[in-house]
N, C-alpha and C positions, 0 to 999 in steps of 0.2 A: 036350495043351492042347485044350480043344472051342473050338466055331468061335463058341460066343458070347461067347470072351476074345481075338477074333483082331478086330482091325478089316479094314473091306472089303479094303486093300490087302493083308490077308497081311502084318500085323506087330503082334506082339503091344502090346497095350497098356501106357504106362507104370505100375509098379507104386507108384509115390505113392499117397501114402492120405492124406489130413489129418488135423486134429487132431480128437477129438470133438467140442472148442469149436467149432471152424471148421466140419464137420460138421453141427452143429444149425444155426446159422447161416445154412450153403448151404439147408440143408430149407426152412428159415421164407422165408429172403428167396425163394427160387423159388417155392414152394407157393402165398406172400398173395396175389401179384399173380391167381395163376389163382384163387385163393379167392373175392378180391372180384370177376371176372367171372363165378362161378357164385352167388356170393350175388345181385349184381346182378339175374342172370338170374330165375334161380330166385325171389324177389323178384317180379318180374315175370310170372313166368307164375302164381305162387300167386295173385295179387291181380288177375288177367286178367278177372273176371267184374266187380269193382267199376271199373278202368280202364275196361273197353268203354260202361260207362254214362258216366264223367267225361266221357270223349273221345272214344267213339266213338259216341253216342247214334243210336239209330234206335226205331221201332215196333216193330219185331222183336229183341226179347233175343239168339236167337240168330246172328243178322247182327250185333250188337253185339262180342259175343262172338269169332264168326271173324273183324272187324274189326283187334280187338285181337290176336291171334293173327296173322294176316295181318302186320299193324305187328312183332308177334315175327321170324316168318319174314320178313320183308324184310331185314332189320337182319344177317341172316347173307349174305345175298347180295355182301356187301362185303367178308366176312372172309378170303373167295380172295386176293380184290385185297392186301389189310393181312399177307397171309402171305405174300406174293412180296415187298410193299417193305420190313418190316418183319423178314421174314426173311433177306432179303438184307444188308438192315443189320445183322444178326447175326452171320452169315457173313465179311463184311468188318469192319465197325468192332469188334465183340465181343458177345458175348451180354448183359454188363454194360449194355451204354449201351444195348442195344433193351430193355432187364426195365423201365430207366427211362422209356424213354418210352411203353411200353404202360401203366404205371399211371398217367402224367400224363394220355392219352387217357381211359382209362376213369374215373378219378375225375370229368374233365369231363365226360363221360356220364352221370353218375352225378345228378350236379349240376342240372345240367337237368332230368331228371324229377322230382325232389326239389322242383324249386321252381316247375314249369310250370304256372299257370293252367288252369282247364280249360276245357272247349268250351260254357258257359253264362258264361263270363266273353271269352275273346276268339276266340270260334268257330272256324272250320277253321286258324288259327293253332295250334290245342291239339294236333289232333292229326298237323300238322305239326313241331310242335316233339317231340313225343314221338317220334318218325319219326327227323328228326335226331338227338335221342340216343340212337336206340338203333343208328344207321347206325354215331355215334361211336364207342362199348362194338361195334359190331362190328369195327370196322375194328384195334382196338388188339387186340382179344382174338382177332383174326386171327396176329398175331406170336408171343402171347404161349406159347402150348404149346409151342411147336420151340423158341425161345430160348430157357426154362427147363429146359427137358428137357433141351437137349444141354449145358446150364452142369451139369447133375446129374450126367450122366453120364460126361462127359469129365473132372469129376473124382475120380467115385468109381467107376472102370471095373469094379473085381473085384468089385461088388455093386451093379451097374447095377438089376437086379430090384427090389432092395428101394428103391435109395434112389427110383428114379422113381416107383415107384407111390405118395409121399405128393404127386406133381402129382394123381393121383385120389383121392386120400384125402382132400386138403383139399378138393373136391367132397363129398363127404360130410359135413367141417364146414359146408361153407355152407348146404348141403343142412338142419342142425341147425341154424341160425341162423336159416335161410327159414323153415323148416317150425315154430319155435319163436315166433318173430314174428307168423308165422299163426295158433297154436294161440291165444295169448295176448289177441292182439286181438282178433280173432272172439269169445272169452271173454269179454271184460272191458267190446268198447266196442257200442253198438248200431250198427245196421245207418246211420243219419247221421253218428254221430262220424266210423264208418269211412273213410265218403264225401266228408265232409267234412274230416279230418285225418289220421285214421288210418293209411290206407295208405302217407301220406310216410314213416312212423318208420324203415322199412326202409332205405329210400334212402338217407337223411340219418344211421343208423347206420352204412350201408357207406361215408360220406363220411370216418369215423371212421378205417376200417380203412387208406384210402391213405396219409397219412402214415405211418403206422410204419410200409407196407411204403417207400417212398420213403426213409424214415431208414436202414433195415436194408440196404435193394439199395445204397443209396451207398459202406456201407463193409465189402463182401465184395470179393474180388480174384480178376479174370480168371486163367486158369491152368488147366493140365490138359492135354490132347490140342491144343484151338485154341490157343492160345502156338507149340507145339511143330509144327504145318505151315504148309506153306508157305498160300497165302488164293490163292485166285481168281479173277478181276478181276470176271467177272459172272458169279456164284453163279447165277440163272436158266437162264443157257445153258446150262451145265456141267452142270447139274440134268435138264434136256430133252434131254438130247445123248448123256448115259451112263447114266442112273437113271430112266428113264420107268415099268419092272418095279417098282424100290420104291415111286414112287407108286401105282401102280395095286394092286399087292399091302397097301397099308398103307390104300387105302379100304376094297377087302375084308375087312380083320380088320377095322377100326374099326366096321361097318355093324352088330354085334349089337350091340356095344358102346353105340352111339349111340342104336339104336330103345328100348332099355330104359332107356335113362336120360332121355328125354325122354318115355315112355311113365310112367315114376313122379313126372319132374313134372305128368304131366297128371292124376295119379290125386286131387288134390283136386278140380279139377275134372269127373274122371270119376264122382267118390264124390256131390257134392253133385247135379250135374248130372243126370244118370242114374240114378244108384240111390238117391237123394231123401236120404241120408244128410245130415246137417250138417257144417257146414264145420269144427266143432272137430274133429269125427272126423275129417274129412278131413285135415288137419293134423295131427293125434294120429298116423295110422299109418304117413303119411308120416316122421314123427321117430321111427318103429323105423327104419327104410328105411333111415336116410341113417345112425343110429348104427352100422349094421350094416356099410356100407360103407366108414364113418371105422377103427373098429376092426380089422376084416379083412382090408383091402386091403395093408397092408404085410408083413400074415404072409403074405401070398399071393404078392408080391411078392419075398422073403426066399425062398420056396420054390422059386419061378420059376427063383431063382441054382441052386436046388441040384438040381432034378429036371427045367429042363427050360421052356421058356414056351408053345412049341405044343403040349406033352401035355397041362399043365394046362389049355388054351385046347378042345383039344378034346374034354376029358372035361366041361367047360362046356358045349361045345356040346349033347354028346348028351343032357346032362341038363335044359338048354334043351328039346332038340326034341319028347322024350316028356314032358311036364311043364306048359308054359307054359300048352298049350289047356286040362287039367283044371283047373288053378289058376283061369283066367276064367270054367269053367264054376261051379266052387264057388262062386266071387264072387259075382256073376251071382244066383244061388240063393238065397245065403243074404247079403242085403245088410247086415250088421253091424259094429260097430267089430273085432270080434275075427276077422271072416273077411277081413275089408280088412289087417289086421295079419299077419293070417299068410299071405299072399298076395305083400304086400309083404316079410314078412319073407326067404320062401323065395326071391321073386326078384334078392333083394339078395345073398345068398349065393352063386347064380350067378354075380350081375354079378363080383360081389369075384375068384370062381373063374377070372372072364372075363377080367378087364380089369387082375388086380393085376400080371400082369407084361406088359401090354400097350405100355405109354411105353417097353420097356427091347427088347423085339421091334421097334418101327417104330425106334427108334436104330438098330438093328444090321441096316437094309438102306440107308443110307447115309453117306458115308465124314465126315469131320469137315469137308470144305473145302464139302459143301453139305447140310448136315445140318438146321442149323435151318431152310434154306428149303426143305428136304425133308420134315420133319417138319410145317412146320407146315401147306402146302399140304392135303398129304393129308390131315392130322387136318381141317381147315378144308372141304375138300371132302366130306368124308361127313360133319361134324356138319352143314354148310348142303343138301345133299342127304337124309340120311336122319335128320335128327335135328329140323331149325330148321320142318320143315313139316309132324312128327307129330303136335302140339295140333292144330293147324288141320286136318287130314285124318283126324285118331281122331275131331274134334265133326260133321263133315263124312258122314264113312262112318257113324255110329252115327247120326248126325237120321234118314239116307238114307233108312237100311237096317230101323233098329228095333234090330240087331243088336247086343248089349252085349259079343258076343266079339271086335270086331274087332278089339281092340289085340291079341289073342294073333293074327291072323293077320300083322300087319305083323310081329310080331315071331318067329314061325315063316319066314317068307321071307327074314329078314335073317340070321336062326339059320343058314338052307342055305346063302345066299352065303357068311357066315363060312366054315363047314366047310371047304368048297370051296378059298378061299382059303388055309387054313392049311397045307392039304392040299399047294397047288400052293407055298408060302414053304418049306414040310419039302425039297420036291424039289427046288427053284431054289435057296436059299438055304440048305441043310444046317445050317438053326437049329433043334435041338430043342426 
């Protein structure tokens, strides 16, 4: 038996499997809820140039701009907090009843920017209220990865790989819904509509997506590994007390994982901003990106089960490390719809290489009684440290600097800590 069928105590997993019905079922109702916090997001950072003028108005476009960014990044700063209480509620009451209440948070999130007046209609009120809800969308979507993930996997333990990695793959739908919304509008409506109406349609379609996920998570049934131990009293202590190594090892892996993926939502703004590109194109290569990621990631995930999660992680890396600087140098060079595409495309291939058995690796460095508030902290700590403040320090380092390669160097630095870490999880944790 290998040690990625063994849970931490040294006992094997129960061999239940569900039904396929029930199976697709568990996919959707886990997956939406993470769905609609990266549609949200993503949503939001695509439409970050037109926001900074509603709400964050100044004389300087680009202080507008890291405004709005800024307003991004603060909004993770809560999602620590939301992944201790949230996660904890997981832990004790079940993974069930925290899936429900992170999508009631985050649709109310959702909701508010949807329909928030802007800063020419009731002044620093606008971009207060935008602040709030995106504290709210952090604070729920702080819970929401650990408690999906571990309802994935504690049900379908002998193919943990594939089934977690549609928690990342439904990011790559959203990713196709953001990036589609963007291509479309920019298209269709002028540069006032946008301003003026436009930008809501995304919002106010993700308002769409939470009911069905709230109908779907109501009538799936707890079961699997949490049924079957004993619970906790506080999942926190337990957490800091025995398991301090898997948080710390599961920032590590997370950290390449993250700068790239907040690195390709910046890249509409990288494309228009800096390499004078239009924002369809920018939107246009973006939606290879994220197709690439939808489709790929659960083969990759599937593979994870069969050969392995840190080898495939770190033949990512190296292909990462020799790679990413030539790819921004071409960019860079030659500023086109087709070099943006294929720029994108190759680093989506990566990610997918990176990240599709990534959910099924941070699960199997803690035990079932504190897993979702293990899961989610970490995950929530490296997206709010290396991920929630790369728009805002890629516009920051490239005004500086002049320099159009910086995004490959943050993500060459994140590249080595990955390695490192994988390296040190192979040794500590005998997970291949």
């Amino acid at each position: 038996m290998s040690d990625s069928e063994l849970t931490l105590d040294g006992a094997p997993h129960a061999q239940h499997q569900p039904s396929d019905k029930k199976l697709y079922k568990l996919i959707i109702a886990s997956s939406i809820g993470n769905a609609l916090e990266w549609f949200d997001l993503i949503a939001y950072a695509f439409f970050a140039a037109t926001i900074s003028k509603l709400f964050f108005p100044t004389d300087d476009p680009t202080l507008s701009l890291m405004l709005a960014m800024f307003t991004f990044a603060m909004s993770y700063l809560i999602r620590p907090i939301g992944a201790l209480v949230i996660g904890s509620y997981a832990d004790k009451a079940g993974r069930k009843s925290a899936m429900l209440l992170t999508i009631w948070l985050m649709m109310a999130g959702t909701f508010l920017i949807a329909v928030m007046p802007t800063y020419d209609s009731i002044g620093l009120w606008a971009p207060c209220g935008i602040l709030l809800a995106r504290l709210l969308q952090g604070f729920s979507a702080g819970g929401e990865f650990g408690s999906a993930t571990a309802m994935l996997v504690e049900q379908y333990p002998q193919r943990k790989g594939f089934i977690s990695s549609f928690m990342f793959a439904s990011q790559g739908v959203s990713g196709l819904l953001g990036a589609g919304f963007g291509l479309v509008l920019t298209a269709l409506l002028t540069t006032q509509q946008l301003e003026d109406w436009g930008w809501r349609i995304p919002f106010f379609f993700g308002l769409l997506i939470g009911p069905v996920g709230l109908y779907i998570r109501r009538h799936i049934e707890e079961a699997g590994e949490f049924t079957e131990k004993e619970h906790v009293k506080v999942p926190v202590a337990e957490l800091f007390k025995t398991h301090k190594r898997g948080i710390v090892y599961n920032i590590g892996a997370m950290m390449l994982s993250t700068s790239v993926t907040y690195s390709i939502i910046f890249m509409p703004t990288y494309a228009t901003k800096f390499l004078g590109l239009s924002g369809s194109i920018g939107y246009g290569g973006t939606l290879i990106s994220y197709a690439v990621l939808t489709v790929l990631t659960p083969f990759i995930g599937n593979l994870s089960d069969r050969i392995g999660r840190t080898r495939l992680m770190m033949i990512a890396t190296g292909l990462f490390f020799v790679s990413v600087y030539p790819a921004f140098v071409f960019l860079s060079g030659n500023a086109t719809l087709m070099a943006l595409a294929t720029v994108l495309f190759w680093l989506s291939i990566l990610k997918s290489l990176y990240f599709g058995g990534l959910p099924a690796l941070m699960s199997e460095m803690f035990p079932t009684q504190v897993r979702a508030t293990g899961m989610a902290l970490s995950y929530n700590i490296a997206t709010t440290v290396f991920g929630s403040f790369t728009p805002a320090l890629l516009v920051w380092s490239i005004s500086a600097s002049g320099d159009l390669l910086a995004p490959s160097y943050y993500m060459l630095f994140t590249c080595c800590v990955s390695a490192i870490t994988l390296l040190a999880i192979r040794k500590h944790f005998r997970i291949r």
